[in-house]
Biopython code that builds the backbone (N, CA, C, O; Angstrom):
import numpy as np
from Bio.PDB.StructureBuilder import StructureBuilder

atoms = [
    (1, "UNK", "N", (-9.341, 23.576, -3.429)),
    (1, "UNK", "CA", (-10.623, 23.088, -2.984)),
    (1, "UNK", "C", (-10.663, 23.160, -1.465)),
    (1, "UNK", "O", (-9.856, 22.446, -0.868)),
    (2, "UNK", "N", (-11.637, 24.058, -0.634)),
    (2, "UNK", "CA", (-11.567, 24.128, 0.693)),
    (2, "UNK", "C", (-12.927, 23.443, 1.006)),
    (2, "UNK", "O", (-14.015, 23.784, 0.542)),
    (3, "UNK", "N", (-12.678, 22.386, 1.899)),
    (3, "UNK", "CA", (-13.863, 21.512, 2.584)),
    (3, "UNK", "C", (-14.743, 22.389, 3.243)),
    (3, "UNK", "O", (-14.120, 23.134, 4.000)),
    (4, "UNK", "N", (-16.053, 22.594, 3.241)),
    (4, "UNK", "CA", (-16.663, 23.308, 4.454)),
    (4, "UNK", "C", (-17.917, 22.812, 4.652)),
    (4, "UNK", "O", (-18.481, 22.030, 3.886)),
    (5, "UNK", "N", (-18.397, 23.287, 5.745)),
    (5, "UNK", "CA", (-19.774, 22.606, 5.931)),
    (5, "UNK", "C", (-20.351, 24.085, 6.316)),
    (5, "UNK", "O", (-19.617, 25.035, 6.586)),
    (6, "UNK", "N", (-21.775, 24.133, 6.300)),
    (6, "UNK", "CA", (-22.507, 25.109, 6.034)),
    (6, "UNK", "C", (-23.641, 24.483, 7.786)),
    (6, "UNK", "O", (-24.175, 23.384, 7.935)),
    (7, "UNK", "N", (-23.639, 25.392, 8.546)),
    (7, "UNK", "CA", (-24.051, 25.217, 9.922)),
    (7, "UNK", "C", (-24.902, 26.277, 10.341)),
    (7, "UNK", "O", (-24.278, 27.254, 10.754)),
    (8, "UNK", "N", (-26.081, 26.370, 10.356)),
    (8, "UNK", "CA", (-26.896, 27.395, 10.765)),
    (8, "UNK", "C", (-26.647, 28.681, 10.120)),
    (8, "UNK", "O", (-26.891, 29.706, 10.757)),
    (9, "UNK", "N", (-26.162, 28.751, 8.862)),
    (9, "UNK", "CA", (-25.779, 30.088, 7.589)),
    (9, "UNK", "C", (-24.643, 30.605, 8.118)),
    (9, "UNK", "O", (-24.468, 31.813, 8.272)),
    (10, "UNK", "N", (-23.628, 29.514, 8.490)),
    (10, "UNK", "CA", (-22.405, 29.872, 8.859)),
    (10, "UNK", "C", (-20.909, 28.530, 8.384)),
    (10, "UNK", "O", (-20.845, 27.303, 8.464)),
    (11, "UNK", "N", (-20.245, 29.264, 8.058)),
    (11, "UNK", "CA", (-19.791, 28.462, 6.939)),
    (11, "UNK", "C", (-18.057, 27.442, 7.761)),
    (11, "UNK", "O", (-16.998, 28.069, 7.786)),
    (12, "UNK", "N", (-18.095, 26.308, 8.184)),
    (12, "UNK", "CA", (-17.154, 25.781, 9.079)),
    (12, "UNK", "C", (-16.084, 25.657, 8.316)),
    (12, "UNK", "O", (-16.486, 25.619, 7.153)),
    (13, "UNK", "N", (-14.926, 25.573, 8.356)),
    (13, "UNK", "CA", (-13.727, 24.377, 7.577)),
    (13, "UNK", "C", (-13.833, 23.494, 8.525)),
    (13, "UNK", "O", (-14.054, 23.474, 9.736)),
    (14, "UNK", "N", (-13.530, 22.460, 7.312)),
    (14, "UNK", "CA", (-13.510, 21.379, 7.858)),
    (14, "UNK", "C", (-11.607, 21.391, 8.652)),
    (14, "UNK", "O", (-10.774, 22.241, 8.337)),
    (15, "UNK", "N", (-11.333, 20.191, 9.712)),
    (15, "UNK", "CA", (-10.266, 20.474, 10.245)),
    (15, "UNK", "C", (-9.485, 19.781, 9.579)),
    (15, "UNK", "O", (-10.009, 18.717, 9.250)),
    (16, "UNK", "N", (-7.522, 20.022, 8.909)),
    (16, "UNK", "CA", (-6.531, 18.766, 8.669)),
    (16, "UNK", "C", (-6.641, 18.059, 9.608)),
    (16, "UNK", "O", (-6.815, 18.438, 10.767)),
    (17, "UNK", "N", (-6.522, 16.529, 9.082)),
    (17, "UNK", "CA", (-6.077, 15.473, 10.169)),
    (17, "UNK", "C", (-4.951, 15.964, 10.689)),
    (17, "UNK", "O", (-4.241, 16.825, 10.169)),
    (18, "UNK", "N", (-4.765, 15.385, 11.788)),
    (18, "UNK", "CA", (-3.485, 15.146, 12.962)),
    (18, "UNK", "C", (-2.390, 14.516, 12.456)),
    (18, "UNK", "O", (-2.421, 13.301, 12.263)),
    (19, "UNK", "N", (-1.562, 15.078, 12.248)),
    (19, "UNK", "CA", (-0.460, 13.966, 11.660)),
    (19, "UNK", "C", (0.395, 13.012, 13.168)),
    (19, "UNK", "O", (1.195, 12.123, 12.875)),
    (20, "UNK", "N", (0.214, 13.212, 14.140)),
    (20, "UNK", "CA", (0.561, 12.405, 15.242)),
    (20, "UNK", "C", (0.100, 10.934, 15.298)),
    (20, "UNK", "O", (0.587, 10.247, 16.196)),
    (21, "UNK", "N", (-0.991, 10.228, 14.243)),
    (21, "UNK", "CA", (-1.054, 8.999, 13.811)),
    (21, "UNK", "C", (-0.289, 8.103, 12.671)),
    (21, "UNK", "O", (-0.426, 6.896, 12.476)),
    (22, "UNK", "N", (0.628, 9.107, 11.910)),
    (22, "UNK", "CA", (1.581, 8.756, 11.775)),
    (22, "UNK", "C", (2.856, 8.098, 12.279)),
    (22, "UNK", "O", (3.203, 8.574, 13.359)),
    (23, "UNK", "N", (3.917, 6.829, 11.662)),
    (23, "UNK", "CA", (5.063, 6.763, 12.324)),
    (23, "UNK", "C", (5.846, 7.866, 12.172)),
    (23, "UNK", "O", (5.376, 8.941, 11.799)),
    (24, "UNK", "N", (7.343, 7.649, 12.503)),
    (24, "UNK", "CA", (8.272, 8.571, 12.275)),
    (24, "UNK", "C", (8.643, 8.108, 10.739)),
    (24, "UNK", "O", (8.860, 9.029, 9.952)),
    (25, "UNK", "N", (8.735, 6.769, 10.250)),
    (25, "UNK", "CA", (9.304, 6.710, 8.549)),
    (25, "UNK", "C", (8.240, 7.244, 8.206)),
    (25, "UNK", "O", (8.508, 8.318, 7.667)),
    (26, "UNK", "N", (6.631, 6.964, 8.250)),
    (26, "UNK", "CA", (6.001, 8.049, 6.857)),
    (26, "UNK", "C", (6.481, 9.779, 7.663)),
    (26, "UNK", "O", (6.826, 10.460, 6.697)),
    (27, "UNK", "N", (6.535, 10.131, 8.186)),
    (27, "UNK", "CA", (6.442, 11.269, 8.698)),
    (27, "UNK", "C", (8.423, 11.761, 7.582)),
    (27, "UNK", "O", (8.824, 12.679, 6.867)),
    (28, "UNK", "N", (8.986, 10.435, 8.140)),
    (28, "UNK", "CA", (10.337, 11.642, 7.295)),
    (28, "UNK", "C", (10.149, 11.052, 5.809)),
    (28, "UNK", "O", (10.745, 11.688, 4.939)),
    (29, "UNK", "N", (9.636, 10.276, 5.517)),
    (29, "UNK", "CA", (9.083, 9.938, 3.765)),
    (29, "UNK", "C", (8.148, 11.149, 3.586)),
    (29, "UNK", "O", (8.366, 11.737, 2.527)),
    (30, "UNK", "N", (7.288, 11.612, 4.243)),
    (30, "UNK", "CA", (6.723, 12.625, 3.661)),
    (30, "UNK", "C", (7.995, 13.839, 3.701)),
    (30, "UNK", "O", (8.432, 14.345, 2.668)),
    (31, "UNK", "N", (8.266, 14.035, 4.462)),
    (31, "UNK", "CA", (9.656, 15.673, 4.793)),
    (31, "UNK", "C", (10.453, 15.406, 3.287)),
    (31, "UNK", "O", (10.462, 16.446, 2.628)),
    (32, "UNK", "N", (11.112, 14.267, 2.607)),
    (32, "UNK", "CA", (11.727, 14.216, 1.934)),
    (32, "UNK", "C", (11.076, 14.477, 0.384)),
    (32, "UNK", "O", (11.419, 15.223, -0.533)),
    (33, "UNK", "N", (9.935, 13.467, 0.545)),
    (33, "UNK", "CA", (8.703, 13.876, -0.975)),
    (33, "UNK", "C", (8.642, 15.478, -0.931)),
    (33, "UNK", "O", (8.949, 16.090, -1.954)),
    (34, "UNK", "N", (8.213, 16.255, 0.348)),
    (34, "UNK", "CA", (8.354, 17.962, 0.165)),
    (34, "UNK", "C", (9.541, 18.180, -0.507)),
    (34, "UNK", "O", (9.625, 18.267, -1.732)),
    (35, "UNK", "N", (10.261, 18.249, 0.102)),
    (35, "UNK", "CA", (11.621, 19.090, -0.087)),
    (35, "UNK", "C", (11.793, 18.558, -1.472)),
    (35, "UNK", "O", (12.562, 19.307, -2.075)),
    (36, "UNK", "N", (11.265, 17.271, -2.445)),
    (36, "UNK", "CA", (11.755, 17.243, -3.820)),
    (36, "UNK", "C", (10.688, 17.777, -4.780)),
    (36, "UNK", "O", (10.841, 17.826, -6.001)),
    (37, "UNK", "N", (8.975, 18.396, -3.749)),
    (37, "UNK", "CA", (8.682, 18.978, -4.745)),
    (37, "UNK", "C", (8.717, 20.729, -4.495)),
    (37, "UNK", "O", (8.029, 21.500, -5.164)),
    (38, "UNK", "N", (9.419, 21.051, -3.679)),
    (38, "UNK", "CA", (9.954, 22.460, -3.241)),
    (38, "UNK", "C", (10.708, 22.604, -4.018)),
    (38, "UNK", "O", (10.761, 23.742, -4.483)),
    (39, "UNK", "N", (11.517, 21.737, -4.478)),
    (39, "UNK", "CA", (12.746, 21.889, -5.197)),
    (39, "UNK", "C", (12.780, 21.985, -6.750)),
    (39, "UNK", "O", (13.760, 22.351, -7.399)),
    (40, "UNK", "N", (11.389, 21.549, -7.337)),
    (40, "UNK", "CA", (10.936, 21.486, -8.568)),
    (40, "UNK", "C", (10.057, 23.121, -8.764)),
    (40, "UNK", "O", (9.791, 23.703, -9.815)),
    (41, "UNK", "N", (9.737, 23.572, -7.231)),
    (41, "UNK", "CA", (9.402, 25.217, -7.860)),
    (41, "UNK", "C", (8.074, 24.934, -7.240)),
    (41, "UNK", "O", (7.255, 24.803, -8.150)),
    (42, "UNK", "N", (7.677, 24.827, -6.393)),
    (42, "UNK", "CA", (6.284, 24.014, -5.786)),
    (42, "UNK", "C", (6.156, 24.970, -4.854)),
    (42, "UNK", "O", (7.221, 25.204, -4.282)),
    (43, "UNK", "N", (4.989, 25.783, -4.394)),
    (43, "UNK", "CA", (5.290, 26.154, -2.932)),
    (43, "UNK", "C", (4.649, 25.041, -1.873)),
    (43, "UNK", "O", (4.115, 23.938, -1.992)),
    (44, "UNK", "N", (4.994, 25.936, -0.764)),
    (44, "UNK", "CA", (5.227, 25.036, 0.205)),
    (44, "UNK", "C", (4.123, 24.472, 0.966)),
    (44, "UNK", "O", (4.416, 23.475, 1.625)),
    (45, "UNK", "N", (2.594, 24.993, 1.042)),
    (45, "UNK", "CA", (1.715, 24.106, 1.117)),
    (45, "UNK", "C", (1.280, 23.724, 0.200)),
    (45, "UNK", "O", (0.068, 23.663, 0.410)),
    (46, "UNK", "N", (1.590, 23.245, -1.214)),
    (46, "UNK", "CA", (0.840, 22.484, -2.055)),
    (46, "UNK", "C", (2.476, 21.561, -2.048)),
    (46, "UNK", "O", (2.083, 20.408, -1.867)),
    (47, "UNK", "N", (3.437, 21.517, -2.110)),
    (47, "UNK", "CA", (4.823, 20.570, -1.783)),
    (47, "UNK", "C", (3.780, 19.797, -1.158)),
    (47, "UNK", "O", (3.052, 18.970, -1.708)),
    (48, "UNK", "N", (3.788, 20.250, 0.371)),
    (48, "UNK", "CA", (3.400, 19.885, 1.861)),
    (48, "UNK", "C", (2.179, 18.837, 1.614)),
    (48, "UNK", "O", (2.371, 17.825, 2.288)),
    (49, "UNK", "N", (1.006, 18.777, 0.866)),
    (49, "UNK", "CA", (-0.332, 18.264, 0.490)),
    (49, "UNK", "C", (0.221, 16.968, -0.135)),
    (49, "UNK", "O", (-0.041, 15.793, 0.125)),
    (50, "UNK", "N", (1.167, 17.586, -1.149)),
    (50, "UNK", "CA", (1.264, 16.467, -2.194)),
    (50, "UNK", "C", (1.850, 15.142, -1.726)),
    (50, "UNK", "O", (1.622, 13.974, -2.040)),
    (51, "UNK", "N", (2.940, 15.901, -0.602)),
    (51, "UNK", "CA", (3.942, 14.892, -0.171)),
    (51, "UNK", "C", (3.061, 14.010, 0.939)),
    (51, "UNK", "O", (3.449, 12.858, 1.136)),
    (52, "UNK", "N", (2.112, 14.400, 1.538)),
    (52, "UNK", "CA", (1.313, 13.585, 2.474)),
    (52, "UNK", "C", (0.286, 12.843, 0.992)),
    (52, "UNK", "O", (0.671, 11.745, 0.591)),
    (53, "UNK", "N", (-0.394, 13.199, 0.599)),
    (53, "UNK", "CA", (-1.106, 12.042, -0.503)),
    (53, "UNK", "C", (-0.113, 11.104, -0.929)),
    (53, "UNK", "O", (-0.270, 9.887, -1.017)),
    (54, "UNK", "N", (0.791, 11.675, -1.155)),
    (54, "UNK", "CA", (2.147, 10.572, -1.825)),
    (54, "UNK", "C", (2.243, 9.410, -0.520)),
    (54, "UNK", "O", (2.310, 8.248, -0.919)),
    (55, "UNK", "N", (2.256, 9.569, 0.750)),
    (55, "UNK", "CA", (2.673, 8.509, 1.814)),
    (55, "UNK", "C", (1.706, 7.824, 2.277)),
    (55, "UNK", "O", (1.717, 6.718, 2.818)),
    (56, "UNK", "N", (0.493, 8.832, 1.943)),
    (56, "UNK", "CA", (-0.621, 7.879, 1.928)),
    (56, "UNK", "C", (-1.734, 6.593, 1.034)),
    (56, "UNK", "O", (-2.485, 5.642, 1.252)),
    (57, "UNK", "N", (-1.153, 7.417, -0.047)),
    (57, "UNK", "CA", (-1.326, 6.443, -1.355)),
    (57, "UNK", "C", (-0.398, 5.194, -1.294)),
    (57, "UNK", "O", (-0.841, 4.081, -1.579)),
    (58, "UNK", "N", (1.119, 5.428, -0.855)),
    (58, "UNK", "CA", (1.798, 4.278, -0.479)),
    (58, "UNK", "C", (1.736, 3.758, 0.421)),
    (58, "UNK", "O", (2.594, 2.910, 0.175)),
    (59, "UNK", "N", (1.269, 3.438, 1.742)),
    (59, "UNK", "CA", (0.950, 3.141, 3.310)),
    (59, "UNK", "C", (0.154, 2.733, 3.532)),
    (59, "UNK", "O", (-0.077, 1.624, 4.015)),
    (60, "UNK", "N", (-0.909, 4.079, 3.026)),
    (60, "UNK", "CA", (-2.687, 3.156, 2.989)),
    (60, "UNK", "C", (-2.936, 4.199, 4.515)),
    (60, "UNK", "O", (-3.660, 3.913, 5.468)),
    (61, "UNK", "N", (-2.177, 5.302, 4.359)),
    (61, "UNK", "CA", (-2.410, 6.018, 5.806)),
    (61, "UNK", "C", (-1.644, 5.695, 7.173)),
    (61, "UNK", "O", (-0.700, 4.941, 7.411)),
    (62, "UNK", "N", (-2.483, 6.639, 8.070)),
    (62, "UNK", "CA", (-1.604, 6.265, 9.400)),
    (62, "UNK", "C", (-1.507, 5.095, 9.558)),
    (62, "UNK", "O", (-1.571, 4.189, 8.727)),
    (63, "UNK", "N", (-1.286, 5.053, 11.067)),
    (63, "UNK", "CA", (-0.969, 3.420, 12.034)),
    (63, "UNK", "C", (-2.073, 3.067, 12.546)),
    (63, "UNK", "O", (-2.765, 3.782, 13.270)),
    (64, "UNK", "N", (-2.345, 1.819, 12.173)),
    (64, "UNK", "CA", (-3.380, 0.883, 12.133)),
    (64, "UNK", "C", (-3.458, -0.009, 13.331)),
    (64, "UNK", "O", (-2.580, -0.872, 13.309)),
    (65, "UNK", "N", (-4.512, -0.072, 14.714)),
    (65, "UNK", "CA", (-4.161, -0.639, 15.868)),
    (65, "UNK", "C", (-4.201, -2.091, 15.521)),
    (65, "UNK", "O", (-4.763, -2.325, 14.451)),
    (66, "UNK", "N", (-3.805, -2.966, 16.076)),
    (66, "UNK", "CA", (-4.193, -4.985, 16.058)),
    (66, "UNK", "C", (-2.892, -5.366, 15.312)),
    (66, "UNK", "O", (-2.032, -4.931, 14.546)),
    (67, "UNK", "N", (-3.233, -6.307, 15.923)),
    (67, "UNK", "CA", (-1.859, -7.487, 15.080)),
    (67, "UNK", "C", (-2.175, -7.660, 13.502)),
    (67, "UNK", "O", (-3.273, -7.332, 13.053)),
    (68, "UNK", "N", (-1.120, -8.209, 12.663)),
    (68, "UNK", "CA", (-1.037, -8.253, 11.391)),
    (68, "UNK", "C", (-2.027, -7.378, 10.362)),
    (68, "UNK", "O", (-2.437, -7.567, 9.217)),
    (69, "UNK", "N", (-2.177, -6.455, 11.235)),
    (69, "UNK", "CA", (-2.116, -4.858, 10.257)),
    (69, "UNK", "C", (-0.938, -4.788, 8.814)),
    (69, "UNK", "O", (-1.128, -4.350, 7.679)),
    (70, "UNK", "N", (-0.187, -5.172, 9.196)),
    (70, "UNK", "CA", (1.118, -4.549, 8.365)),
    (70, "UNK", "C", (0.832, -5.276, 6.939)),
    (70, "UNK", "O", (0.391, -6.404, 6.718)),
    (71, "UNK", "N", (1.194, -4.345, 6.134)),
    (71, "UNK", "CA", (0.915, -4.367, 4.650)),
    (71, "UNK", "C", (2.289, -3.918, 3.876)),
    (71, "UNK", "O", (2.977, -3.199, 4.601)),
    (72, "UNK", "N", (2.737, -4.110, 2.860)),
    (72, "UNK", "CA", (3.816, -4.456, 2.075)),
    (72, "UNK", "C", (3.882, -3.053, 1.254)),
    (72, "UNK", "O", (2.846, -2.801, 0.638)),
    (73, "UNK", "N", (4.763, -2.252, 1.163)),
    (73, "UNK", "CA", (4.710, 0.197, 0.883)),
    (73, "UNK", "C", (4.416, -0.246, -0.739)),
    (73, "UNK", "O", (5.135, -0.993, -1.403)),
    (74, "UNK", "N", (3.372, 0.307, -1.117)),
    (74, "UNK", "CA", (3.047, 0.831, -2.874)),
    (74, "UNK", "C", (4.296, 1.499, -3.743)),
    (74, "UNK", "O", (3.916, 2.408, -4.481)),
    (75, "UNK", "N", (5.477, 1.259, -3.781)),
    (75, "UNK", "CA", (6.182, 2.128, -4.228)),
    (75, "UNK", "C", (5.893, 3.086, -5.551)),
    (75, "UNK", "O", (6.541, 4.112, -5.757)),
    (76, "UNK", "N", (4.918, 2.652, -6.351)),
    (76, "UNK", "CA", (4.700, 3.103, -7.695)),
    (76, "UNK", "C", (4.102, 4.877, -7.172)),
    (76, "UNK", "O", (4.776, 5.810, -7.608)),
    (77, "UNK", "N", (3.208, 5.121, -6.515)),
    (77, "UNK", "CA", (2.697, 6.480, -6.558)),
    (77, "UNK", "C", (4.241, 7.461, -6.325)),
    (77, "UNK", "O", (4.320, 8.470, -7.025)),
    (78, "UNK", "N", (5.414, 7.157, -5.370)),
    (78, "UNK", "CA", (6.594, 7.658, -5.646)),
    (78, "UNK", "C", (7.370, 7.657, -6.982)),
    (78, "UNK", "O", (7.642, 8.772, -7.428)),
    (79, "UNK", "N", (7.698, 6.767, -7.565)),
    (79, "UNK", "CA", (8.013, 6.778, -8.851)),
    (79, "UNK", "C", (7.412, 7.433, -9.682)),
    (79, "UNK", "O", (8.080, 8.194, -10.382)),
    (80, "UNK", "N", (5.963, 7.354, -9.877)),
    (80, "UNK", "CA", (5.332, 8.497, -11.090)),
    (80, "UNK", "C", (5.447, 9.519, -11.187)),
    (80, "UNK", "O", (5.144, 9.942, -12.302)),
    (81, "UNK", "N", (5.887, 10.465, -10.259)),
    (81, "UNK", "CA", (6.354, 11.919, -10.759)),
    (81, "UNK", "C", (7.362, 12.327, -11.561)),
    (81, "UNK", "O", (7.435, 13.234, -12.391)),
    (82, "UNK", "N", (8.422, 11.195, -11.033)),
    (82, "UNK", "CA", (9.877, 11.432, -12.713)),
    (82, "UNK", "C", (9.488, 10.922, -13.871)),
    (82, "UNK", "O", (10.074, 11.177, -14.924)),
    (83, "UNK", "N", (8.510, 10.190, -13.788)),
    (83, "UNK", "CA", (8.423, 9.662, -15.204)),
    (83, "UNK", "C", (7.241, 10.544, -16.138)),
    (83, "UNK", "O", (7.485, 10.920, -17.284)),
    (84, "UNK", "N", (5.896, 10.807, -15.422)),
    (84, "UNK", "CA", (5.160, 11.997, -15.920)),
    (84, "UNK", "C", (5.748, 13.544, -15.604)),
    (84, "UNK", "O", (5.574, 14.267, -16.584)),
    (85, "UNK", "N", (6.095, 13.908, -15.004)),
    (85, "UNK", "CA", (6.561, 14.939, -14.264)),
    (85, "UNK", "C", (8.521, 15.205, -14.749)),
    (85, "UNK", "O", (9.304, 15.676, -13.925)),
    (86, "UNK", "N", (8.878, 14.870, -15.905)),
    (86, "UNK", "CA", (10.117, 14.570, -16.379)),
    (86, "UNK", "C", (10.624, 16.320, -16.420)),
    (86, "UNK", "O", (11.633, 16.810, -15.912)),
    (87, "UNK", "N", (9.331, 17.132, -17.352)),
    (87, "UNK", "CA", (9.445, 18.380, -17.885)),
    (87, "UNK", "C", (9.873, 19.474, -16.825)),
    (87, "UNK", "O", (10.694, 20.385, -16.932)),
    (88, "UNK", "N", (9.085, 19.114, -15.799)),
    (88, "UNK", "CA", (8.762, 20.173, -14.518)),
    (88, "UNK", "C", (10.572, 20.031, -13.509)),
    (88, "UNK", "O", (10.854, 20.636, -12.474)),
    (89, "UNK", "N", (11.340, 19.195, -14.171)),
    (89, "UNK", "CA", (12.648, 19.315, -13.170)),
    (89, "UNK", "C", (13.259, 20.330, -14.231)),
    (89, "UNK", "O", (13.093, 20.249, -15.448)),
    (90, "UNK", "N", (14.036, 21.356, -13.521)),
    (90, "UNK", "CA", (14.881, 21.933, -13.799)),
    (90, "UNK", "C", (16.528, 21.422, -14.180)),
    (90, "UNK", "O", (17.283, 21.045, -13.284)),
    (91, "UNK", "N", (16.914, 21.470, -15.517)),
    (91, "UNK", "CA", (17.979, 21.143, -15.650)),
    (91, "UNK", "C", (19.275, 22.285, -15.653)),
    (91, "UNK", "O", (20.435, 21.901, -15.801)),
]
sb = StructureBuilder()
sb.init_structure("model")
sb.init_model(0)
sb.init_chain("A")
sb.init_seg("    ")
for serial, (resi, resn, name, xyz) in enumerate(atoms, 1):
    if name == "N":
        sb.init_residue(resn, " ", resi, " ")
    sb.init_atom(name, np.array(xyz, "f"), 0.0, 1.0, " ", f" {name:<3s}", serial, name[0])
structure = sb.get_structure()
């Protein structure tokens, strides 16, 4: 699915966010979610997609400015891939 917007009969993409609003833990939580779905036979920008929805579904997204921002990591969207996703590992 490619985002676009349609501008005077000319057709834009829309831009990826910046990942520089990220910390460094979601940033190497996402590197590690890739590399385990690279490793299941994934290429590497749909790995790359999945593993950022995965840190963001758990996080709730980047870094959030103000005091008591901080919120408690979703662990479940990590866990559901071994348990639906059992077939797709290579034994």
């Amino acid at each position: 699915m490619i985002l676009a917007k349609m501008v005077a009969n000319k057709i834009k993409i829309m831009p990826r966010g910046s990942k520089s609003s990220y910390t460094g833990k979601q940033k190497r939580q996402a590197e590690h979610i890739e590399e385990g779905y690279e490793s299941r036979g994934l290429g590497t920008k749909e790995s790359e997609r999945r593993a950022w929805a995965t840190v963001n579904k758990m996080t709730g997204g980047g870094k959030k400015s103000g005091s008591g921002r901080g919120k408690k990591i979703n662990k479940a969207p990590a866990r559901k891939g071994g348990k639906i996703g059992g077939r797709a590992r290579k034994t």
